[in-house]
N, C-alpha and C positions, 0 to 999 in steps of 0.2 A: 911225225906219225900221231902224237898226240893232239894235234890242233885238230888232224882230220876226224880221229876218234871222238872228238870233240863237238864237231860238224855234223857226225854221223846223231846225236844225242839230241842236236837242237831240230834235226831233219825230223826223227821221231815223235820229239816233243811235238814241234808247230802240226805234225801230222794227228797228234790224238785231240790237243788242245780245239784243232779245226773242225773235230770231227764234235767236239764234246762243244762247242759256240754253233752248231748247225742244230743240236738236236736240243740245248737249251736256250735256245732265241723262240722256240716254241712255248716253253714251258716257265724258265725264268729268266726274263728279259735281260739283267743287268750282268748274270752268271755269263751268259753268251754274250752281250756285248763283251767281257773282259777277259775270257778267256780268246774270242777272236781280237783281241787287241795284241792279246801278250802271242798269240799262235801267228799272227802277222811279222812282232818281231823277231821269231823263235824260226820261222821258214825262212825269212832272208837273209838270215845268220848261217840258217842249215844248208843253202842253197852252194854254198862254197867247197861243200862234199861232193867227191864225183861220184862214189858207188852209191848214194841217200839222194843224190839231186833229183830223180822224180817225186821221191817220200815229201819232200820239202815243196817240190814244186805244188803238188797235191795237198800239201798243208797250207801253203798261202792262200788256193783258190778256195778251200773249205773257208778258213777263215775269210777270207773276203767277202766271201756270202753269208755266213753267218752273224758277222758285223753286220751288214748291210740290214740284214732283214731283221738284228735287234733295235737297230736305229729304226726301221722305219715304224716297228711296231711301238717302239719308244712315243716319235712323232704321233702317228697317229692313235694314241692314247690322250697325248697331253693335247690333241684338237679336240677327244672327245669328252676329256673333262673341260677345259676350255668353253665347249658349247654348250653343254649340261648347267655348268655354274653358271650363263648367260642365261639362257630358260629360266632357271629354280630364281634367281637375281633376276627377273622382268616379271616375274609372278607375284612378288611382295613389292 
């Protein structure tokens, strides 16, 4: 009983963590990437509860997406320093 009690906590967790890497991949990129990192591992753990296994299912897709979209804003930051510092270094 206590494993699944247990199950039921990481279901909730990966579920707020997914929720909270979707709405900061917007605002602080690195917050979201790591909270979708840790909310990835926290729903496949959760996933093992049977009365939580939507909670959990639903925290891994949050996180998934969350992760995703801090990664890509990540990338596409470090192309647009990347290009800037090639302009400002071809001007001197």
């Amino acid at each position: 009983m206590k494993q699944n009690s247990n199950a039921d906590g990481l279901a909730v967790a990966g579920l707020v963590l997914g929720i909270v890497s979707v709405i900061f991949s917007f605002i602080y990129v690195w917050i979201g990437l790591i909270a979708g990192i840790v909310g990835i591992v926290l729903s496949v753990k959760g996933r093992h509860s049977e009365s939580k296994k939507g909670l959990a299912t639903a925290g891994l897709v949050l996180s998934i997406v969350g992760t995703s979209l801090s990664g890509i804003f990540v990338v596409c930051a470090l192309c647009i320093v990347g290009t800037a510092s090639g302009i400002v270094s071809s001007m001197y």
